[in-house]
KOLFI-464314 format. One record per atom (N, C-alpha, C): x negated, y, z negated; chain; atom name; residue number from 1. Coordinates in steps of 0.2 Angstrom, whole numbers, plus 5000, padded with zeros to 4 digits. Atoms other than C-alpha are relative to their C-alpha. Example, Ala and Ser with C-alpha at 12.3 -4.5 7.8 and 13.67 -1.06 7.14 Angstrom:
2
px: 4996 py: 4994 pz: 5000 chaine: A atome: N num: 1;
px: 4938 py: 4978 pz: 4961 chaine: A atome: CA num: 1;
px: 4996 py: 5006 pz: 5000 chaine: A atome: C num: 1;
px: 5004 py: 4994 pz: 5001 chaine: A atome: N num: 2;
px: 4932 py: 4995 pz: 4964 chaine: A atome: CA num: 2;
px: 5004 py: 5005 pz: 4997 chaine: A atome: C num: 2;
REM end
This chain:
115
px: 5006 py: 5004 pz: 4997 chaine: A atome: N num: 1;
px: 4849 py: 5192 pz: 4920 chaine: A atome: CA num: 1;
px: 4999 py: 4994 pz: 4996 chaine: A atome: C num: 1;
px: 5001 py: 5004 pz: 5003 chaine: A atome: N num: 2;
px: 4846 py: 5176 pz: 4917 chaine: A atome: CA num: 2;
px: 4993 py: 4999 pz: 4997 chaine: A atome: C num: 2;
px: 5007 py: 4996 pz: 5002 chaine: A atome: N num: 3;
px: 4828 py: 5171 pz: 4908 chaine: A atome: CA num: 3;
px: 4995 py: 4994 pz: 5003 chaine: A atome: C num: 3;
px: 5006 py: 5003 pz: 4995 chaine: A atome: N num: 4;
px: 4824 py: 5161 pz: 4923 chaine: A atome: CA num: 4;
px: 4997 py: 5005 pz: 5004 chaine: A atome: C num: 4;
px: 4998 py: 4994 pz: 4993 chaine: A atome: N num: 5;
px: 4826 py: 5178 pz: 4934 chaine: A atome: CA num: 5;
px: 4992 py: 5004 pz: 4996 chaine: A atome: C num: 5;
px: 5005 py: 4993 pz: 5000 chaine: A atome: N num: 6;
px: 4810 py: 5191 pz: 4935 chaine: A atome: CA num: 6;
px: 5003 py: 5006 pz: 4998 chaine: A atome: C num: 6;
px: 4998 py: 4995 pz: 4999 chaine: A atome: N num: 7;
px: 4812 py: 5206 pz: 4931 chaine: A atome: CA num: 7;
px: 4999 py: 5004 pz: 5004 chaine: A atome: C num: 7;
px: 5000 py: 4995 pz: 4989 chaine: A atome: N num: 8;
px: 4815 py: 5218 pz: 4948 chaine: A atome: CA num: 8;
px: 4993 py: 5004 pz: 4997 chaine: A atome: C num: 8;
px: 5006 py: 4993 pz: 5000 chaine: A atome: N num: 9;
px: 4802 py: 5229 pz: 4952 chaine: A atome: CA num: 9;
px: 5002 py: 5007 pz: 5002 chaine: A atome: C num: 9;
px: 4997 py: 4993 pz: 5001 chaine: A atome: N num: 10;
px: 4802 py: 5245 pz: 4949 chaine: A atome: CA num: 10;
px: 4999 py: 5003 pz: 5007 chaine: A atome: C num: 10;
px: 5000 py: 4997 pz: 4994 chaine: A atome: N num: 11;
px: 4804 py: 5258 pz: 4963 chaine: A atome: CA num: 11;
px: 4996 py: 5003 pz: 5000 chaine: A atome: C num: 11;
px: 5006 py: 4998 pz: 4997 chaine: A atome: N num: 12;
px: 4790 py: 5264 pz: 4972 chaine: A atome: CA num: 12;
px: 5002 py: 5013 pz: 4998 chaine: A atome: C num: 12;
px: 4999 py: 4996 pz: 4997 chaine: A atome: N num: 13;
px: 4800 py: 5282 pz: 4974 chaine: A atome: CA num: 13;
px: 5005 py: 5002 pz: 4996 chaine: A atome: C num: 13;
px: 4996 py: 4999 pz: 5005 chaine: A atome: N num: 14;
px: 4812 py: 5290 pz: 4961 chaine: A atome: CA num: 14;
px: 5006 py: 5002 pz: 5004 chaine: A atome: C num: 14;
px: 4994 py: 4999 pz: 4996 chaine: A atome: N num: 15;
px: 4832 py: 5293 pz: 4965 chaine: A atome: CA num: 15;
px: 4999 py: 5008 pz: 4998 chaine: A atome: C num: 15;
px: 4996 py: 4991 pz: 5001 chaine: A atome: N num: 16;
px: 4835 py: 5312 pz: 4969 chaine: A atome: CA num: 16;
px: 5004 py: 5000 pz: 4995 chaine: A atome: C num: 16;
px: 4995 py: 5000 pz: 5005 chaine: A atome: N num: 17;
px: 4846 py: 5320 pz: 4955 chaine: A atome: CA num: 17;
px: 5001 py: 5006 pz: 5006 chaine: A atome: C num: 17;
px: 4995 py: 4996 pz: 4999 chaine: A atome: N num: 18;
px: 4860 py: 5331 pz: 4963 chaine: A atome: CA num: 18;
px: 5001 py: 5007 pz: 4998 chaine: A atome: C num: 18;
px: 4998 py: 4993 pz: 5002 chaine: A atome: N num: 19;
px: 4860 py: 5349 pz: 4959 chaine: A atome: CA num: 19;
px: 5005 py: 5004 pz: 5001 chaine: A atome: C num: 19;
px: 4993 py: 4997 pz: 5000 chaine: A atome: N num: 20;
px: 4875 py: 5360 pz: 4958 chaine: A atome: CA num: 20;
px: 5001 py: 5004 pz: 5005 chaine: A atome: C num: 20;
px: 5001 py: 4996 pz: 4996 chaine: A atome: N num: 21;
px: 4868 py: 5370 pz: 4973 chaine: A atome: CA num: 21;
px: 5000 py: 4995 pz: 5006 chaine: A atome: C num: 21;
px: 4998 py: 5006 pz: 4992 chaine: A atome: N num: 22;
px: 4870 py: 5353 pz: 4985 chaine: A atome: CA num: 22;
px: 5006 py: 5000 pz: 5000 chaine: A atome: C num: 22;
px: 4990 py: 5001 pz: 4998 chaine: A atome: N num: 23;
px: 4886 py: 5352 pz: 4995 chaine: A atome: CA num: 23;
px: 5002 py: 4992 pz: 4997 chaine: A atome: C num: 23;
px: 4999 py: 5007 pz: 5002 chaine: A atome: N num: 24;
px: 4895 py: 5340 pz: 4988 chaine: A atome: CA num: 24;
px: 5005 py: 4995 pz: 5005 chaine: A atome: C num: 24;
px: 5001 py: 5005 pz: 4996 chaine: A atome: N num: 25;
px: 4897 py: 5324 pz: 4997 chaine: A atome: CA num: 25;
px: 5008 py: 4997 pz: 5000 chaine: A atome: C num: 25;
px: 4992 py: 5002 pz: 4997 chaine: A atome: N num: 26;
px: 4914 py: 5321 pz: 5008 chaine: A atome: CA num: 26;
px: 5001 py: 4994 pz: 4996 chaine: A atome: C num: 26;
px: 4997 py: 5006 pz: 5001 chaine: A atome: N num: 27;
px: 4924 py: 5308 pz: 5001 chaine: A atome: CA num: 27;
px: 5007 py: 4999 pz: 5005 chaine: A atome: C num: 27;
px: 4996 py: 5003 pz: 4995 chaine: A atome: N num: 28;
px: 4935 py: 5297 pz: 5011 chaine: A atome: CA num: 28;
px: 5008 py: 4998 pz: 4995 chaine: A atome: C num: 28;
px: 4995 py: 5002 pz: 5004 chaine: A atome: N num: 29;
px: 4953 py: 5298 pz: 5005 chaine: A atome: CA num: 29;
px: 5003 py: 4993 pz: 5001 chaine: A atome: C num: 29;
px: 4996 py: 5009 pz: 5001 chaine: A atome: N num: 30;
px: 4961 py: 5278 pz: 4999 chaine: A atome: CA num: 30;
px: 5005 py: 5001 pz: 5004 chaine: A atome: C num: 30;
px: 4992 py: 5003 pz: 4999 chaine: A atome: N num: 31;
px: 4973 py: 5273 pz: 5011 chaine: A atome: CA num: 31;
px: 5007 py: 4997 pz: 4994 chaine: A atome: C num: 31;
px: 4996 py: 5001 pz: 5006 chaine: A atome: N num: 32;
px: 4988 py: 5273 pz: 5003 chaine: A atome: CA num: 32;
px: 5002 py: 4993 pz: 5000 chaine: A atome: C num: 32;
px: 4998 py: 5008 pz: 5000 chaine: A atome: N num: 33;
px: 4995 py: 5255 pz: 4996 chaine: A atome: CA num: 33;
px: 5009 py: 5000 pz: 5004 chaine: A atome: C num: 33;
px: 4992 py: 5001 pz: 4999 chaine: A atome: N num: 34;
px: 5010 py: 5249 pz: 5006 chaine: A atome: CA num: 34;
px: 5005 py: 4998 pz: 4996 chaine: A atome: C num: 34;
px: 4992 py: 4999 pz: 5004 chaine: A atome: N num: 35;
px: 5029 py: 5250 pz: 5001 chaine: A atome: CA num: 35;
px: 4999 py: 4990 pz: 4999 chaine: A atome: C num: 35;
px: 4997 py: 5007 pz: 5001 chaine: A atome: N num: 36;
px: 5033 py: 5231 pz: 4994 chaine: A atome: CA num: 36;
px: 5005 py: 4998 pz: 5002 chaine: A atome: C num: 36;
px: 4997 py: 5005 pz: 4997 chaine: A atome: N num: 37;
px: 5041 py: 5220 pz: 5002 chaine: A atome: CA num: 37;
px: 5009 py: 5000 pz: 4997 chaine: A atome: C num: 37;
px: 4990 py: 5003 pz: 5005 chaine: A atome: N num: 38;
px: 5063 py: 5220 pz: 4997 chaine: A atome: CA num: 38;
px: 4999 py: 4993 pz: 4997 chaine: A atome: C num: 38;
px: 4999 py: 5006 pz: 4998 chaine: A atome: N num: 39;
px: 5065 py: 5205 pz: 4989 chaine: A atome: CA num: 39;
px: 5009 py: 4997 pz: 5002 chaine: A atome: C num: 39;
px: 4994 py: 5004 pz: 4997 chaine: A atome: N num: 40;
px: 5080 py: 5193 pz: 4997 chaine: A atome: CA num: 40;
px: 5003 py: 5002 pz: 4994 chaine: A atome: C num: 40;
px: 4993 py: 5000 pz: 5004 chaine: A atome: N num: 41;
px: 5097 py: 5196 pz: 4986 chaine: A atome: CA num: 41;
px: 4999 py: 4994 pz: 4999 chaine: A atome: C num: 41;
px: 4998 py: 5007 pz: 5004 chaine: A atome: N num: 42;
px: 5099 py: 5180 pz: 4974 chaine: A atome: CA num: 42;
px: 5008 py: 4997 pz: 5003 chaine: A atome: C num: 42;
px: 4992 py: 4999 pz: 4998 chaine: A atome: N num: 43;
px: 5114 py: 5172 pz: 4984 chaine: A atome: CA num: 43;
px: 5005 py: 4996 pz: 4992 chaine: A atome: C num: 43;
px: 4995 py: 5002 pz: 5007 chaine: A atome: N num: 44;
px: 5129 py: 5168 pz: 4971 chaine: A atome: CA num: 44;
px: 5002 py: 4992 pz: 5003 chaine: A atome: C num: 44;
px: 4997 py: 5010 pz: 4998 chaine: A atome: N num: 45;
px: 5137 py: 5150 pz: 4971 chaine: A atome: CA num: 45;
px: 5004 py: 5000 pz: 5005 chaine: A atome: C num: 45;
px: 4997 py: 5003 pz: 4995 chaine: A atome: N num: 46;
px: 5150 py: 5154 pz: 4983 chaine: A atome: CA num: 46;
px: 4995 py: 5001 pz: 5006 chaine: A atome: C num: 46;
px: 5004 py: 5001 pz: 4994 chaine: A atome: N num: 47;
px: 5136 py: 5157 pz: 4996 chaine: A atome: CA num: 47;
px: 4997 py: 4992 pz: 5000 chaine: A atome: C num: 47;
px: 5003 py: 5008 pz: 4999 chaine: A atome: N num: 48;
px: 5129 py: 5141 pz: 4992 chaine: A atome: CA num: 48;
px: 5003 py: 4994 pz: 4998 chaine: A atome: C num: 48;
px: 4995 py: 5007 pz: 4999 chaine: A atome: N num: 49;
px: 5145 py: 5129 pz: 4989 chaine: A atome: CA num: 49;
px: 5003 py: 5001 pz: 5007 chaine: A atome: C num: 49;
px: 4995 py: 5000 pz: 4996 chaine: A atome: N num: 50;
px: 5153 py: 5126 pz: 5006 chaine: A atome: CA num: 50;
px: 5006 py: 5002 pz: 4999 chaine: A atome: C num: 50;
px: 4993 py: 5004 pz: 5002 chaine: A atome: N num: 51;
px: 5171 py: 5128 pz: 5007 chaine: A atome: CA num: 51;
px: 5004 py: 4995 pz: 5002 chaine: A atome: C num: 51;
px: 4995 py: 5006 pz: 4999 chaine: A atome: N num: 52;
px: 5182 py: 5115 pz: 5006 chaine: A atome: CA num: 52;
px: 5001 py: 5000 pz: 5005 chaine: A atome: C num: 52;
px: 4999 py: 4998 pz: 4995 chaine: A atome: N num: 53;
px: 5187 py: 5108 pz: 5020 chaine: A atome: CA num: 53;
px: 5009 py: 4999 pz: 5002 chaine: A atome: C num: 53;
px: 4994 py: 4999 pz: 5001 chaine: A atome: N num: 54;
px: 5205 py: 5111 pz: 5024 chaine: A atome: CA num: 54;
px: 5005 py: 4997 pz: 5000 chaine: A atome: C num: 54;
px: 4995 py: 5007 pz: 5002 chaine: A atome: N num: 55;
px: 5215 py: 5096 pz: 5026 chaine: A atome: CA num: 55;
px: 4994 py: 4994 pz: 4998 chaine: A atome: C num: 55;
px: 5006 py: 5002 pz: 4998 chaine: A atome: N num: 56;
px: 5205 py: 5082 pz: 5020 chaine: A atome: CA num: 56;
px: 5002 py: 4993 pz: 5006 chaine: A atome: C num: 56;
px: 4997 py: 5004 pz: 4996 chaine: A atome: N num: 57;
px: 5205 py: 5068 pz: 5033 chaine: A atome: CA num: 57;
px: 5004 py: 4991 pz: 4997 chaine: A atome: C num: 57;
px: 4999 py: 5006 pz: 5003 chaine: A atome: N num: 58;
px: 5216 py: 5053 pz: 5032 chaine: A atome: CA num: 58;
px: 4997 py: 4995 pz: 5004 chaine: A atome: C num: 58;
px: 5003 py: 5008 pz: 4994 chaine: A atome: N num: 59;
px: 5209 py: 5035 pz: 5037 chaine: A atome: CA num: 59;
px: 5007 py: 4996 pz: 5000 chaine: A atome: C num: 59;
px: 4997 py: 5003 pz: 4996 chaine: A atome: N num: 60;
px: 5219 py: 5026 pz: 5049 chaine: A atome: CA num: 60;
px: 4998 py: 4993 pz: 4999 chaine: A atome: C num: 60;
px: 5001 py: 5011 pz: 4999 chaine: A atome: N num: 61;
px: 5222 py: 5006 pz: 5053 chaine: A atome: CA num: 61;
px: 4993 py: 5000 pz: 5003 chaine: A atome: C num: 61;
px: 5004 py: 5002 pz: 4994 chaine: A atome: N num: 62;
px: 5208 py: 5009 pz: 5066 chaine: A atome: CA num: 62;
px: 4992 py: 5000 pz: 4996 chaine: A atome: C num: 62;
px: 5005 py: 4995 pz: 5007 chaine: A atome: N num: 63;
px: 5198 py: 5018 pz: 5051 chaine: A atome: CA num: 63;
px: 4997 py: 4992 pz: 4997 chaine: A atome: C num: 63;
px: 4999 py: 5006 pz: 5004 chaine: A atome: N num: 64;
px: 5199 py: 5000 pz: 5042 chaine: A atome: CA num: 64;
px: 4995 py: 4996 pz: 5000 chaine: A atome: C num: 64;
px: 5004 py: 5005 pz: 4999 chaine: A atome: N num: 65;
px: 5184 py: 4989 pz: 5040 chaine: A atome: CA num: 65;
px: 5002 py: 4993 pz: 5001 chaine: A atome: C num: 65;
px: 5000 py: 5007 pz: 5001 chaine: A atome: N num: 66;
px: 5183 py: 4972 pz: 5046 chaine: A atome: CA num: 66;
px: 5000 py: 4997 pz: 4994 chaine: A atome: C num: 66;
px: 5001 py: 5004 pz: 5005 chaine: A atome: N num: 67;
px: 5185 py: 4959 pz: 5034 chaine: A atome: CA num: 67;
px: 4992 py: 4996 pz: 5001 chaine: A atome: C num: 67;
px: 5007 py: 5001 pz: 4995 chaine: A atome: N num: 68;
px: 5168 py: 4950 pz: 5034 chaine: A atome: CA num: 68;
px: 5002 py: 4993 pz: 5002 chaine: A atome: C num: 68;
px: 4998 py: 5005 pz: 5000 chaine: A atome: N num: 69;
px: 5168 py: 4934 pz: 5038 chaine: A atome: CA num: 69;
px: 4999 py: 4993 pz: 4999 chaine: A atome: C num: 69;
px: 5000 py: 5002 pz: 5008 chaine: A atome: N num: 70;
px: 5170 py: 4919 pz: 5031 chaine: A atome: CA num: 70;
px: 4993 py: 4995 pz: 4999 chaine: A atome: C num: 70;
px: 5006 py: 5002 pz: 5002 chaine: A atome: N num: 71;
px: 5153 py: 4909 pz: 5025 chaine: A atome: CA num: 71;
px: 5000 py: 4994 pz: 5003 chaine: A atome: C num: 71;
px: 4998 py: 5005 pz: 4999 chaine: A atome: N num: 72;
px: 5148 py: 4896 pz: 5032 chaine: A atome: CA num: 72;
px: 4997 py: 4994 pz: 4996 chaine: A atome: C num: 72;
px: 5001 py: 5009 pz: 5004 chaine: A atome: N num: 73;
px: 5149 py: 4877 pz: 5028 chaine: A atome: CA num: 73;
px: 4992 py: 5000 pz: 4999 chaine: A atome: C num: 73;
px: 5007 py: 5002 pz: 5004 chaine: A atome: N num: 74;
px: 5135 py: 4872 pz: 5015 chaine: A atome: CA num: 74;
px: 4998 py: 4993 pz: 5004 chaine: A atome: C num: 74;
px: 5001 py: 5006 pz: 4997 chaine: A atome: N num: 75;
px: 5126 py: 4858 pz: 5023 chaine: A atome: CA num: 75;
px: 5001 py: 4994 pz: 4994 chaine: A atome: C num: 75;
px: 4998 py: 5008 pz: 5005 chaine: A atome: N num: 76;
px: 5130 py: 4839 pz: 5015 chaine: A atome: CA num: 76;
px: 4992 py: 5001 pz: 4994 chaine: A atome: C num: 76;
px: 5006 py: 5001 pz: 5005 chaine: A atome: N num: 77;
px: 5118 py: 4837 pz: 5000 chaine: A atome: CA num: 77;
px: 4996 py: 4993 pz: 5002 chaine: A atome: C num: 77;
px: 5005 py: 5007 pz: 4998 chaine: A atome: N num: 78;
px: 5106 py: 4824 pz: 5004 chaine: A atome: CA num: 78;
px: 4999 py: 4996 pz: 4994 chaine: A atome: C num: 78;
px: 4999 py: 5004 pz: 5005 chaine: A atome: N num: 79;
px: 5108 py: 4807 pz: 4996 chaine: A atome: CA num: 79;
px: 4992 py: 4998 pz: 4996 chaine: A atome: C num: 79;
px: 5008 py: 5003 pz: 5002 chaine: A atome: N num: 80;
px: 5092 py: 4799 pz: 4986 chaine: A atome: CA num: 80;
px: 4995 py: 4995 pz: 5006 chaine: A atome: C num: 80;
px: 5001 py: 5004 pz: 4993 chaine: A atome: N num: 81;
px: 5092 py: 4786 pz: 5001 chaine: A atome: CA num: 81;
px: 4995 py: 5004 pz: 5004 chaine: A atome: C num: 81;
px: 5004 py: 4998 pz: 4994 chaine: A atome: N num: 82;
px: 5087 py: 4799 pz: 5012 chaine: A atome: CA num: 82;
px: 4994 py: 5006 pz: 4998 chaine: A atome: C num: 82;
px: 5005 py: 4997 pz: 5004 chaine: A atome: N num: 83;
px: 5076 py: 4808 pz: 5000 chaine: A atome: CA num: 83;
px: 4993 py: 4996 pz: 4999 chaine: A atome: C num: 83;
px: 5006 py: 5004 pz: 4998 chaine: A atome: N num: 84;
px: 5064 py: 4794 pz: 4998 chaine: A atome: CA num: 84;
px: 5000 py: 4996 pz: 5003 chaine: A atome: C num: 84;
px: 5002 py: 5007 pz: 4994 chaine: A atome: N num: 85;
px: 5056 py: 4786 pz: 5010 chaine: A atome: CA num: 85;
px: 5000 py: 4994 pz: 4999 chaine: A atome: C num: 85;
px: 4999 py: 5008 pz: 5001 chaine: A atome: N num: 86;
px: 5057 py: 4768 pz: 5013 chaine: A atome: CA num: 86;
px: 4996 py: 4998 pz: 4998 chaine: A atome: C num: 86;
px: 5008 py: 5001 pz: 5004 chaine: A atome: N num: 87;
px: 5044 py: 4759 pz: 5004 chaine: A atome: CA num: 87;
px: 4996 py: 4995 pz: 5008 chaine: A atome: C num: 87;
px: 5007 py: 5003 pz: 4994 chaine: A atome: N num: 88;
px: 5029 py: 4753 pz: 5017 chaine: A atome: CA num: 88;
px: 5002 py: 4993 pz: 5000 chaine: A atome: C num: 88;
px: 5001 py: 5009 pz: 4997 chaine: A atome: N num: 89;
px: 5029 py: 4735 pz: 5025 chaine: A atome: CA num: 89;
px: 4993 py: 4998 pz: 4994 chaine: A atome: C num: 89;
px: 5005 py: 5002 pz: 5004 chaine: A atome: N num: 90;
px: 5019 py: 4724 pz: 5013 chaine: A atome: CA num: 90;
px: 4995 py: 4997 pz: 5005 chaine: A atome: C num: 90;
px: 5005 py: 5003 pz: 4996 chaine: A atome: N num: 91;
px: 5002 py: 4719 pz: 5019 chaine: A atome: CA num: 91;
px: 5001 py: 4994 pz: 4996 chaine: A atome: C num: 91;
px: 5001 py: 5006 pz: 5001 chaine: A atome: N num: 92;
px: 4999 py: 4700 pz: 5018 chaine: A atome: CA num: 92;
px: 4995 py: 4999 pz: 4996 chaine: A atome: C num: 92;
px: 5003 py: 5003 pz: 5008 chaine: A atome: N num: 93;
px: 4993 py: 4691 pz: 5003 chaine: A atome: CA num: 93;
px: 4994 py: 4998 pz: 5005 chaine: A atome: C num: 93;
px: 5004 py: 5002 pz: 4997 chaine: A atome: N num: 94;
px: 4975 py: 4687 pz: 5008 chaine: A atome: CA num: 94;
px: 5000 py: 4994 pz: 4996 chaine: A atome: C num: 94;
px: 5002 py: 5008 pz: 5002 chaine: A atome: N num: 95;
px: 4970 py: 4667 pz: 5007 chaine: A atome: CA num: 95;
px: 4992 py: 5003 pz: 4997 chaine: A atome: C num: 95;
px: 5005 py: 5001 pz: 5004 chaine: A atome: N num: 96;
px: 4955 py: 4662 pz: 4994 chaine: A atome: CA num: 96;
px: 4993 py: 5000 pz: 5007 chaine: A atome: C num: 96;
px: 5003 py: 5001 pz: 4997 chaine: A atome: N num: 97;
px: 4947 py: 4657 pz: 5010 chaine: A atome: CA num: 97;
px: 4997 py: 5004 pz: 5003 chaine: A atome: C num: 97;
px: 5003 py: 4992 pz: 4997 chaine: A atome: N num: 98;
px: 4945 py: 4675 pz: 5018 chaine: A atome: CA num: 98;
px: 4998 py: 5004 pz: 4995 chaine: A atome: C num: 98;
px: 5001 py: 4996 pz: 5004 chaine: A atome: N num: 99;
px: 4941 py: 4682 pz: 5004 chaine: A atome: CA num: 99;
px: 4993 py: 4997 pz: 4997 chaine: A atome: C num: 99;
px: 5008 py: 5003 pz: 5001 chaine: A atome: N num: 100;
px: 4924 py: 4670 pz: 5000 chaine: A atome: CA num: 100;
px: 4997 py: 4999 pz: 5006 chaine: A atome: C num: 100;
px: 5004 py: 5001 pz: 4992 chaine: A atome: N num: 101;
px: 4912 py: 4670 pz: 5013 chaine: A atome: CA num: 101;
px: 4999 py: 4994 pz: 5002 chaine: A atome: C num: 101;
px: 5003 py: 5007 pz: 5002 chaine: A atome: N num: 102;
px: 4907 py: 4654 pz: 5020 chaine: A atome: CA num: 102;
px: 4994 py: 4998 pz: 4999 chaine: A atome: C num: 102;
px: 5006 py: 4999 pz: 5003 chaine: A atome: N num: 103;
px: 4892 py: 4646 pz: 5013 chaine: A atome: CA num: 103;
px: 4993 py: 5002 pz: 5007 chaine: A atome: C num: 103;
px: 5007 py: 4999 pz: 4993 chaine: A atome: N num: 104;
px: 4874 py: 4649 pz: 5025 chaine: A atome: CA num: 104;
px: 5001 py: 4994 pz: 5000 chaine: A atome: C num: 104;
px: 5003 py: 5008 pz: 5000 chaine: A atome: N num: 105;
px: 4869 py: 4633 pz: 5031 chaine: A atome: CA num: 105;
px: 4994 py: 5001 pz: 4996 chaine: A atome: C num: 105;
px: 5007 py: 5001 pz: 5005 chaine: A atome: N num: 106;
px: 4855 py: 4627 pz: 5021 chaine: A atome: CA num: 106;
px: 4993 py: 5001 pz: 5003 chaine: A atome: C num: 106;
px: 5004 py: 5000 pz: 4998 chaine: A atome: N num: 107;
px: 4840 py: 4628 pz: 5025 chaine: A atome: CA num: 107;
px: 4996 py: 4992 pz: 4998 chaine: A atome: C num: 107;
px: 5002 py: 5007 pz: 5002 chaine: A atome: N num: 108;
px: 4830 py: 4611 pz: 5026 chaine: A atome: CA num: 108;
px: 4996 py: 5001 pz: 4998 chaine: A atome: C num: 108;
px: 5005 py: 5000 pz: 5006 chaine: A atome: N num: 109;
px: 4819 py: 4604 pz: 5012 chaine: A atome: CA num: 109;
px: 4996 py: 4999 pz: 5005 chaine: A atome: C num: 109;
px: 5009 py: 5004 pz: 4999 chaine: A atome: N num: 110;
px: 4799 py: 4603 pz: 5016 chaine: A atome: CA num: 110;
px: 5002 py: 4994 pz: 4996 chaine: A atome: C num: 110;
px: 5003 py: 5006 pz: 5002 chaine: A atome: N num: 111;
px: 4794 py: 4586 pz: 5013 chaine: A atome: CA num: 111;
px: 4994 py: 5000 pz: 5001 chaine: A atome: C num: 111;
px: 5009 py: 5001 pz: 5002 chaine: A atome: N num: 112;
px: 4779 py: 4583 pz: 5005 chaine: A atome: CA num: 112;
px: 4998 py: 4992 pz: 5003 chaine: A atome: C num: 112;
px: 5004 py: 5004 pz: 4996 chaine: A atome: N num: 113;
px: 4768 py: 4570 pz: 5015 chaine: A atome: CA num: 113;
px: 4995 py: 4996 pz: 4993 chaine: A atome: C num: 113;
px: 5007 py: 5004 pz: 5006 chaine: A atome: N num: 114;
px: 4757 py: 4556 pz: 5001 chaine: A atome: CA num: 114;
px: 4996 py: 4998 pz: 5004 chaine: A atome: C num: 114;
px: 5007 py: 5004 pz: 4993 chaine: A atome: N num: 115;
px: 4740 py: 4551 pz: 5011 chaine: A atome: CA num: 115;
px: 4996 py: 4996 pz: 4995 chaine: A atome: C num: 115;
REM end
């Protein structure tokens, strides 16, 4: 019992006790336990090596593998030419004159008036 468990309650009703003057109570004869099972015979090595087989066979021309065949051509190595690119067209030197803006027009002076 564990000593989270209650302890049972008791019986309202006591068990009969058996006297030597009651019949006593049929019992049911145990089926008997079945025979075991044989087990399989351990088979020996010549069971379980095949026998050899009795000529062995010979391989024939026909028998013969191809040769493979032969590799093919490695492609050319590519030269440095064609490795780098050709260098870009040069853009044109810019003139002093596209490169400064022209000046604004001026704006004209006020002139002062003397009265």
């Amino acid at each position: 019992m564990l000593p989270d468990e209650e302890p049972p309650e008791p019986m309202d009703e006591p068990l009969p006790l058996l006297s030597a003057d009651d019949p006593p109570v049929p019992m049911e004869e145990p089926e008997p336990l079945p025979e075991p099972a044989e087990e399989p015979p351990v088979p020996t090595v010549e069971e379980l090596v095949p026998p050899p087989a009795e000529e062995p066979p010979v391989p024939s021309v026909e028998d013969e593998p191809e040769p493979p065949p032969e590799p093919a051509e490695e492609p050319p190595v590519p030269t440095v030419e064609e490795l780098v690119p050709p260098p870009a067209e040069e853009p044109p030197v810019p003139v002093v004159e596209e490169l400064v803006p022209p000046p604004a027009e001026e704006p004209p002076v006020p002139v002062v008036e003397d009265d």
